[in-house]
N, C-alpha and C positions, 0 to 999 in steps of 0.2 A: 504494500500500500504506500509507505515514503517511495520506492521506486517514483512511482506514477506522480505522488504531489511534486515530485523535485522535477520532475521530466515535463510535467505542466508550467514550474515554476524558471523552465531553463525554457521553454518554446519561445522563442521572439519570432515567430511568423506573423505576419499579419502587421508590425509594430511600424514599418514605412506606412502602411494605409489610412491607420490612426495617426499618426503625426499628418502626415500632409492634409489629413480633414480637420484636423483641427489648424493647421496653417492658413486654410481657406476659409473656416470659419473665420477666422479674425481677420481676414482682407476683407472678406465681406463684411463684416461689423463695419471696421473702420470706412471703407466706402460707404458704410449708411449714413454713417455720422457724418462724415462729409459731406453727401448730399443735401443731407438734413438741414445744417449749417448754413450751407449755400444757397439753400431755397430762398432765404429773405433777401439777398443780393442781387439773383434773381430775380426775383420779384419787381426790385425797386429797379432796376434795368428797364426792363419791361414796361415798367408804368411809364418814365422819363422819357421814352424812344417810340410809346404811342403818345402822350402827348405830345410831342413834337410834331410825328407826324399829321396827327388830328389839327396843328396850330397852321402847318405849310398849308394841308389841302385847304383851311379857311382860307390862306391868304392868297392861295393861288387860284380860288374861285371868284 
């Protein structure tokens, strides 16, 4: 029975698949939070660059 727990506890197969999922887990994390972040800059982009354009088509009609 120790045979088998140590022969379980010596396996490292599988131990590459687990790290690299959890190294993608955390890219992806931090990409969310980045996105997350950047949404209100966004935003305020967006708003500044349709009002303008909204102010040219006034002035250009």
């Amino acid at each position: 029975m120790t045979t088998i727990f140590k022969n379980f506890c010596d396996d490292e197969q599988g131990q590459d698949l687990i790290e690299y999922t959890l190294l993608m887990a955390f890219v992806a994390l931090a990409a969310a939070a980045l996105f997350i972040g950047a949404g209100g800059s966004i935003s305020g982009i967006w708003a500044a660059s349709n009002t303008q354009l909204a102010t040219a088509n006034t002035a250009a009609s």
